[in-house]
C-alpha positions as CSV (number, residue, x, y, z in Angstrom):
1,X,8.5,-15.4,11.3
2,X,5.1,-13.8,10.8
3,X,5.2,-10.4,8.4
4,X,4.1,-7.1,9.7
5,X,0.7,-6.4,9.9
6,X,0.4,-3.3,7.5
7,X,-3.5,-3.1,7.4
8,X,-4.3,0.0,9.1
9,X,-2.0,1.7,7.2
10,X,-3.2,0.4,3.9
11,X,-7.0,1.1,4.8
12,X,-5.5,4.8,6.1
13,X,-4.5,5.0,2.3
14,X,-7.5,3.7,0.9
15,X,-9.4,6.3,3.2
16,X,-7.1,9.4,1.9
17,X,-9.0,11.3,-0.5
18,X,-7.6,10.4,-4.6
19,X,-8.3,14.2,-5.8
20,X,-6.2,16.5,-4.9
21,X,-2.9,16.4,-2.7
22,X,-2.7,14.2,0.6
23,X,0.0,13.7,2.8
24,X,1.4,10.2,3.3
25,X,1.4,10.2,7.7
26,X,4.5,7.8,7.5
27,X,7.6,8.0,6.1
28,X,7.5,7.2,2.6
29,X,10.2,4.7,2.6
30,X,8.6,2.9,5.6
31,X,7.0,-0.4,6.1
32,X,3.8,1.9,7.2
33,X,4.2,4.5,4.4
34,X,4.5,1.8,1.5
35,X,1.1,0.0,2.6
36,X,0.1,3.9,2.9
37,X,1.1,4.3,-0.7
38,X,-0.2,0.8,-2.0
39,X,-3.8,1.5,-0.2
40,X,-4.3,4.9,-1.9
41,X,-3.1,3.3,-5.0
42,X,-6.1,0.6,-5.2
43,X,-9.0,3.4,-3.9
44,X,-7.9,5.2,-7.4
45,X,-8.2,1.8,-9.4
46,X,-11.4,0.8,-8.2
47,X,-9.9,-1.8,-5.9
48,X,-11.9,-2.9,-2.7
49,X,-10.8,-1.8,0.7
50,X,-8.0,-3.9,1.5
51,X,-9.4,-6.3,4.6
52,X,-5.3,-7.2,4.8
53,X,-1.7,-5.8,3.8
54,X,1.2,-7.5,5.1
55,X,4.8,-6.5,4.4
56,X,6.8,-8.5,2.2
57,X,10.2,-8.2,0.9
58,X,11.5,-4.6,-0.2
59,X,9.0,-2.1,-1.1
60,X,6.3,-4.6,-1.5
61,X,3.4,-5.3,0.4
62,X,0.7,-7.9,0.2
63,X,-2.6,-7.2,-0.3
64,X,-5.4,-9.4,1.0
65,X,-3.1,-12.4,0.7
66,X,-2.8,-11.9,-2.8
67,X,-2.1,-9.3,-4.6
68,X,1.6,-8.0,-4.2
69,X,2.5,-4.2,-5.4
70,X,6.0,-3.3,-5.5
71,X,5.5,0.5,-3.6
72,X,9.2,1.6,-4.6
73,X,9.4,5.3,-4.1
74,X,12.3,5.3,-7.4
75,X,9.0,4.5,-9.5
76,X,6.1,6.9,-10.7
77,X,3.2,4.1,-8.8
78,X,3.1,1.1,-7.7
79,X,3.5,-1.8,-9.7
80,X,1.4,-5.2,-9.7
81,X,4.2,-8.1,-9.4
82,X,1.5,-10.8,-8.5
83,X,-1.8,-11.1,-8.0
């Protein structure tokens, strides 16, 4: 079973402006809002645009094949579990 493509949503993210307040478009809790989250997350770390994000199990999402944050809403920010 292939994952769900997540990469619009993590380059909408990445897009979002860091300063200041900006509304996640998805549900946080969704496959959509997580990549959301996970996107913004890397602009503010210096991270390139992600070319990929992929769901993958839970709140984590897979960046550029890679690099895997755990987006879980419980948490403060994403954490790195791989990559």
């Amino acid at each position: 079973m292939a994952a769900m493509d997540l990469t619009e949503a993590a380059q909408a993210g990445w897009d979002a402006p860091v300063e200041g307040l900006t509304a996640n478009p998805w549900f946080t809790t969704s496959p959509s809002g997580i990549a959301w989250i996970a996107g913004r997350w890397l602009r503010a770390r210096g991270v390139q645009r992600p070319a990929r994000a992929a769901a993958s199990r839970g709140y984590r999402v897979r960046i550029n094949g890679h690099i895997v944050l755990d987006c879980d809403p419980a948490k403060n920010e994403p954490q790195v579990v791989a990559g």
